[in-house]
N, C-alpha and C positions, 0 to 999 in steps of 0.2 A: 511660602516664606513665613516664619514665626520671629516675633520679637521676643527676645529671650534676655535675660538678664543674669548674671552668673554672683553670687555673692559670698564672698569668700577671701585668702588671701590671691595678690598679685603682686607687681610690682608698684611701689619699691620694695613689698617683703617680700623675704626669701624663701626658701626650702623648694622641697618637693609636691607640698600642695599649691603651692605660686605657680609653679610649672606648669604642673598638671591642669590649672585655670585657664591659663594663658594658653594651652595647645588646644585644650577647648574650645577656646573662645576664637582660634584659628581655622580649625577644623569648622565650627559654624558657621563663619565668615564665606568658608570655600564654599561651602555648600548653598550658599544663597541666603542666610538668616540674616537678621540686624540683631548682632549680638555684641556685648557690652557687658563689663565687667564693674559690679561696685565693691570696693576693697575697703579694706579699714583706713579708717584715719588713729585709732588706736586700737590694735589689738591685744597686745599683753599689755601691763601695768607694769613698769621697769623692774619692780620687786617680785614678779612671777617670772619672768621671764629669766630661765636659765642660761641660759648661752651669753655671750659676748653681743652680738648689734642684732637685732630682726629683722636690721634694712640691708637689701641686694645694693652694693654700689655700684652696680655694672649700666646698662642700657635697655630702658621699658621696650616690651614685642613691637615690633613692626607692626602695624591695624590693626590693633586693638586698643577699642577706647576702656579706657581706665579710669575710674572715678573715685576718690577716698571718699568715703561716707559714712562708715559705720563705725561707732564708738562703742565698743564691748562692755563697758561700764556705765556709762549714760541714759538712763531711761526714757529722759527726754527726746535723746538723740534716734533712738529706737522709734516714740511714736511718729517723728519727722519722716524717717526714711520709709517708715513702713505706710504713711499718710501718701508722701511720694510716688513710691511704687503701685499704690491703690487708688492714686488720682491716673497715672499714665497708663495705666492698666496693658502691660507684658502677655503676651499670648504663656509663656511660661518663667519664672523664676526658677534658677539649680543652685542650690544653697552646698556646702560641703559641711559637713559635720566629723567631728575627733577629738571634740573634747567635753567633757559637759560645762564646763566652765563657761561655753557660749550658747550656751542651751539657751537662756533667759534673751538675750537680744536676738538671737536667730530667730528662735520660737516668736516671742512676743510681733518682729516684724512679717515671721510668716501671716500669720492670724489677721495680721490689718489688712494685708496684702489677698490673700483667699475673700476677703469678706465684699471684693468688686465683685464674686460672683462671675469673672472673668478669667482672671492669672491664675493658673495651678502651680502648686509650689512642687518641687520633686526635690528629695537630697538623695548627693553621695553620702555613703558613708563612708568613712573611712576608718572608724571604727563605733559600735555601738557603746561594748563595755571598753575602757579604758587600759590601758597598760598598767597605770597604775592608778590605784582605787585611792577616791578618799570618803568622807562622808558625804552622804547628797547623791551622792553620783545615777544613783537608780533615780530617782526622784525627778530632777534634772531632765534626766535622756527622755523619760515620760511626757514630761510635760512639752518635748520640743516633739519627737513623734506624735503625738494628739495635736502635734500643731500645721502639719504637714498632709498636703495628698496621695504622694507615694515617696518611693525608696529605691534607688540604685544602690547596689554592694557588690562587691568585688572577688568576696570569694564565699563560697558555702557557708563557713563557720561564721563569716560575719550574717549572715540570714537569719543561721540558728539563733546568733546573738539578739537579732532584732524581733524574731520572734517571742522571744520574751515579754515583751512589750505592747506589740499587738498581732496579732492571728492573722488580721480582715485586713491590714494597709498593701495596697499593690506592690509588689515588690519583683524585681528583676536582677540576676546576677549577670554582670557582664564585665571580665577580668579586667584588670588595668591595661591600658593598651599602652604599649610601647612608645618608651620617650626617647623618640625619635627628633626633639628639638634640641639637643646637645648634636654638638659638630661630627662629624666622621671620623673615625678612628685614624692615627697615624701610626707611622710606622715604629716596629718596636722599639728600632735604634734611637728615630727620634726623641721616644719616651722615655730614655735611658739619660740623654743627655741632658734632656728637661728637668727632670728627677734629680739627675747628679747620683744612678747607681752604677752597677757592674754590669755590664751586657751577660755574664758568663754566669750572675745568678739566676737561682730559681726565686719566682717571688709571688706572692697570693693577697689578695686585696680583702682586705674590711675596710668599707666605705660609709660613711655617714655617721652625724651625731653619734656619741655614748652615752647610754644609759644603760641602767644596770639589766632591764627586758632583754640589751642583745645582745650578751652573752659574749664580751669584749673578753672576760676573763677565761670562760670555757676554751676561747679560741688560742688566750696565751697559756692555759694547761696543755692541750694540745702541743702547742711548738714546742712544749720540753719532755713528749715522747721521744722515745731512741729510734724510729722509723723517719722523725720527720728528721731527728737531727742527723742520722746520719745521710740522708738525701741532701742534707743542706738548704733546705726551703729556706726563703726570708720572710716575713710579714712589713705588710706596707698598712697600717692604720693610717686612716685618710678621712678626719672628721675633726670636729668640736668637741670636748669633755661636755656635755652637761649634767655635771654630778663631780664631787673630787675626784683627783684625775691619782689622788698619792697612792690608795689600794693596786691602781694597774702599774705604776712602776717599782713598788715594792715587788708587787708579783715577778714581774721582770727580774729583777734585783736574784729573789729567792731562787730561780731558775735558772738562773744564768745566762738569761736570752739577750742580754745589753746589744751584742754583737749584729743580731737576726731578726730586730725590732725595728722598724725604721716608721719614726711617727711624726704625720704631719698633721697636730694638733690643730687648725682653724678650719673655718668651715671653706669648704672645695667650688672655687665660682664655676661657673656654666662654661665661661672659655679653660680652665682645669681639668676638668671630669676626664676628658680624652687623654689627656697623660697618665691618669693614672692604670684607667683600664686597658690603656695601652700595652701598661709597661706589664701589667700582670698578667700569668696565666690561669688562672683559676677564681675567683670571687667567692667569698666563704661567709654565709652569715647566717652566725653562731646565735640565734636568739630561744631566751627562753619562754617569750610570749611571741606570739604576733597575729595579723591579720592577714593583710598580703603587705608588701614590700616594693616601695617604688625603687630600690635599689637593683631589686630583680630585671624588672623592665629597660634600667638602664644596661646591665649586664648584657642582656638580651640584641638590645641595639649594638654593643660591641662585640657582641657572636662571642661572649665568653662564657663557658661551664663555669657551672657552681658547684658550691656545696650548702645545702639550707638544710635545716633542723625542722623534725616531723612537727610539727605546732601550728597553731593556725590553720591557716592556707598555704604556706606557701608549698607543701606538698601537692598541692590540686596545680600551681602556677611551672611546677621543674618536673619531669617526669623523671622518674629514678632510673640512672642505667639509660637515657635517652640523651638529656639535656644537665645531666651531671650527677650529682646524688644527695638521697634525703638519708638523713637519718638523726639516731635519737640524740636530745640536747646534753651530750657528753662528751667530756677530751677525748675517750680515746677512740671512740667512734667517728669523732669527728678529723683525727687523726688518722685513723685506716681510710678515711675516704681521699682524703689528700694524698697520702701515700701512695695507695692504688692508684691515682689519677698520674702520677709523677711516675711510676713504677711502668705506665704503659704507651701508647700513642695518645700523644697532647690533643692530637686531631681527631680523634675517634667521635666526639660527641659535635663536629662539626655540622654533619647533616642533621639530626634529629635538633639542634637547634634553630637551624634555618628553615626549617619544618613549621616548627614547634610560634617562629616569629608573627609569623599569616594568621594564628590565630587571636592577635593583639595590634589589631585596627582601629584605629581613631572612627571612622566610619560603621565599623560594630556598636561601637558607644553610642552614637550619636544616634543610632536606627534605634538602640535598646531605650533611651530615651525619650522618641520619638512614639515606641509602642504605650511607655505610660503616660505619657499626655495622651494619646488618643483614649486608652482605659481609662483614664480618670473624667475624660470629658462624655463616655456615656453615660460613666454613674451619674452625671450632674442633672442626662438628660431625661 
């Protein structure tokens, strides 16, 4: 048994890294650890923060303790927790990192915390270099990698990334496993009535925030190709704007697609998610950056094919022609795949997904884990 401490988001905040804390911190649990989550007490500053609220209003996980702690801008608040952490001394700390913006408090609290000479710190990454760049950024990510023992990442390219930075920090790839804590799929019909569509359309999901990296717009060039329109696809956008939302409905507008748009602008709760990929056959995400995608893994849970764009990882996470199809970040490439997928058996990529699921185990994570605390704790010795 290891006492472990996870720091990062949780609930009450939202998203996909909240999630992904929390199934963590569950999967620990099962396996016998005293594991605990310390979350923020503030993590964006209301004037960085894009979106509408940060906070989940739904219901914190069942057994796992949760603790707001960390203030992202408070120096002070940093030397408290990371004092904290290096008086109770944790067989490990797993920090998540994705932005450099939190470089300075992560880092700063790894460093106190390392300094019992006891607790090894390991981060996710979730991304090295950022989607979107600003000044500092290299700087930043430095100074929090020199602050750390090793490094879990998720897909190749992010390695490559972190290799930039240091050569010699342990590092392990072990893909994102399957979020498997969203509810069971229901039945399409049901997701039709939930929705308020057409049982008799065709309809394809872009799921999560926008921003301009995933390629919201590519995906609405795409719908005003002559293969998709005369198939009659629909599109279901199933996120938050964070960014003007006026460029995508002009686009609309310019296209003519008003009719084959159907957009549910807020962000999607945890009891939601299952209608929407319900209701769609296909999941398409159009990005012009990325790293991996916890969109993918959700997909994955609902046994749906995709369509992802060569970039990043997520090429390494969808095998092409197996689990649906990569290809390059263009309309009408990314329209021939749709096509072809609508043009043939909806089912065809059933098995190579169900295949493809066994390799994104909560339990792979946690072994892959497990191996860099044990390599970190030789080097010590």
């Amino acid at each position: 048994m290891m006492r472990i401490v996870i720091c990062g988001p949780a609930f009450p905040y939202r998203g996909g890294i909240a999630a992904y804390n929390e199934r963590l911190a569950q999967q620990l649990l099962h396996e016998g650890d005293a594991a605990a989550i310390y979350t923020f007490r503030l993590q964006y500053p209301a004037l960085l923060f894009p979106g509408k609220t940060q906070y989940d209003h739904g219901y914190a996980p069942e057994g796992v303790r949760i603790t707001r702690a960390i203030n992202s801008v408070n120096p002070f608040n940093w030397f408290t927790i990371g004092l904290r952490l290096r008086r109770t001394r944790p067989d490990l700390v797993i920090m998540r990192y994705w932005l450099p913006f939190l470089a300075p408090a992560l880092g700063f609290i790894a460093r106190l915390v390392r300094s019992n000479g006891v607790t090894k710190v390991i981060t996710i990454f979730d991304n090295v270099v950022p989607h979107e760049k600003h000044f500092g950024d290299h700087m930043l990510t430095r100074f929090f990698v020199n602050s750390i023992d090793a490094a879990l990442v998720m897909t190749k390219s992010v390695e490559n990334d972190l290799r930039q930075f240091s050569e010699e920090i342990p590092c392990i790839v072990s893909p994102h496993p399957l979020f498997d804590n969203y509810s069971l799929p229901v039945s399409r019909a049901e997701a039709m009535v939930r929705l308020k569509l057409c049982p008799a359309e065709k309809y394809i999901l872009f799921f999560g925030f926008i921003r301009e990296y995933k390629g919201l717009d590519l995906l609405l060039r795409a719908m005003g190709e002559n293969c998709i329109r005369e198939q009659g696809v629909k599109l279901i956008v199933a996120g938050e704007f964070y960014e003007d939302e006026k460029p995508y409905f002009d686009l609309i507008h310019k296209l003519d697609l008003a009719g084959r748009i159907i957009i549910h602008s807020h962000f999607i709760s945890n009891d939601e998610v299952k209608y929407y990929f319900s209701a769609a056959s296909l999941v398409v995400q159009p990005y012009r950056s990325a790293t991996q995608s916890g969109v993918t893994q959700v997909a994955y849970h609902f046994n749906k094919p995709m369509v992802v764009t060569n970039v990043g990882g997520l090429a390494e996470i969808v095998p092409d022609g197996r689990c649906g199809y990569v290809v390059e970040p263009d309309p009408v490439a990314i329209a021939g795949a749709i096509c072809d997928f609508f043009s043939g058996d909806e089912e065809r990529f059933a098995p190579g997904i169900e295949a493809q699921k066994k390799e994104y185990s909560w339990d792979r994570l946690t072994e892959a884990l497990r191996s860099l605390a044990r390599e970190v704790q030789k080097t010590r010795q």
